[in-house]
N, C-alpha and C positions, 0 to 999 in steps of 0.2 A: 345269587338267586334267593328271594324270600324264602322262608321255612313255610310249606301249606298251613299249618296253625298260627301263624300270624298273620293279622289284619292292620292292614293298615287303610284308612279311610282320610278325604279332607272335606272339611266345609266350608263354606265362608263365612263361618259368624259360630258362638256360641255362648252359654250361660257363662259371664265372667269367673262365677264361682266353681263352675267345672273346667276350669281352665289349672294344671298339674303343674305343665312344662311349660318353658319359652327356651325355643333353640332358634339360634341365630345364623342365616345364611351371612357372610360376612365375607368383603373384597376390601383389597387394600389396592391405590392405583390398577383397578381391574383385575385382576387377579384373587384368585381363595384365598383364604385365611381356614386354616384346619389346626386343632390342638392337639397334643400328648400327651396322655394322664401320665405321671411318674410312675403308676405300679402296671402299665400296660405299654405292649409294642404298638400300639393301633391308633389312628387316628379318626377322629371326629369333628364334629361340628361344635362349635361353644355352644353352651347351654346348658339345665339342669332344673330343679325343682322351687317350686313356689315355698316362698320362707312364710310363717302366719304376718299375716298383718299384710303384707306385701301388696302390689298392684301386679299384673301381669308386664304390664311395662315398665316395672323398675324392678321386675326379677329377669328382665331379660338385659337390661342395663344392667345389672351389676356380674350378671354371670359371663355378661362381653370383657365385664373389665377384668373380672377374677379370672378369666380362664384366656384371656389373649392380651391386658396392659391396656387395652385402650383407652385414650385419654380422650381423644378429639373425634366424635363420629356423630353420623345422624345415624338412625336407626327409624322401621315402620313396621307395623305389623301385616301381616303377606295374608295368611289365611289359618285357618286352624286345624288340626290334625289328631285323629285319635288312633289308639293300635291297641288291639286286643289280642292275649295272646294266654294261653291256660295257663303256662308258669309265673305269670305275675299278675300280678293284682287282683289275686282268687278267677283269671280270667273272665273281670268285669274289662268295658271298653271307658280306656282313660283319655282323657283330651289335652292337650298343648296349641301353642300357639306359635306359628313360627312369622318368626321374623327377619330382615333385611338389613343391614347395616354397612355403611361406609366409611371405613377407619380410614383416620388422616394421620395421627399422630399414636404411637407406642407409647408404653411405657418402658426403660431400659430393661426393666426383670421383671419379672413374673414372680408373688408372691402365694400363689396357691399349690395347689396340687397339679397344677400342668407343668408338666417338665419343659416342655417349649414347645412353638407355634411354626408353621412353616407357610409359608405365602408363595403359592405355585398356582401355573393353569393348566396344573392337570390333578385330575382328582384323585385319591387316595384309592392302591390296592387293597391295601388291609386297612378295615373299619371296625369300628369299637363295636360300633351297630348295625350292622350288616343288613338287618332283616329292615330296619325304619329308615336311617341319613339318607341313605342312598334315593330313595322314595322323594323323601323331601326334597331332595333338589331336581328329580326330577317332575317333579308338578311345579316348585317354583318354575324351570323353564318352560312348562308348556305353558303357563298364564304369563309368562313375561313378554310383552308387548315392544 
């Protein structure tokens, strides 16, 4: 269950330079794809923060690759999402973009901070982010046709 002090909101469109995050709903042969940070028991969604320079689609490309090996995928952008919450971000409302990808090929290791990936159809007890992922993939299902 969300925390009542967080929000979390979606749109379908927004100012590309207000765009933070790119997190990635991600299936391999149909099934999830969830990651594991090395300094945490919890599992999440790939994704993470806009590098300078960057575009939102190739910060979302590369945080697929860093945080789950993928070599071979399509990917699209789904819709955009913001969450405001008083403990972060001086509780202003920050925006991301979430996105959809289809992994076809790994890579054998992982060289970042995710300890390893797990590919199941069932979705994670414990989540890194409890109060947003969960969210996101439910609006991804209710607009998935």
């Amino acid at each position: 269950m969300r925390k009542p002090d967080v929000m979390v909101r979606f749109y379908d469109n927004a100012e590309d330079s207000a765009l933070k995050f790119a997190v990635i709903i991600a299936k391999h042969r149909g099934k999830w794809v969830f990651c594991k940070h090395k300094q945490r028991e919890t599992w999440e969604l790939p994704g993470g923060h806009r590098e300078f320079g960057e575009s939102i689609d190739i910060t979302a490309r590369r945080e697929l690759y860093e945080e789950t090996g993928a070599l071979e995928f399509t990917i699209q952008p789904l819709f955009v999402y913001s969450v405001t919450a008083p403990d972060k971000f001086d509780g202003r409302e920050v925006f991301g973009m979430v996105f959809f990808a289809d992994i076809e090929v790994f890579e054998p290791e992982l060289h970042s901070e995710i300890e390893r990936i797990i590919i199941t159809d069932e979705l994670p007890a414990l989540w890194t982010y409890p109060d947003i992922q969960p969210y996101l993939l439910e609006e991804y299902r209710s607009r998935k046709v």
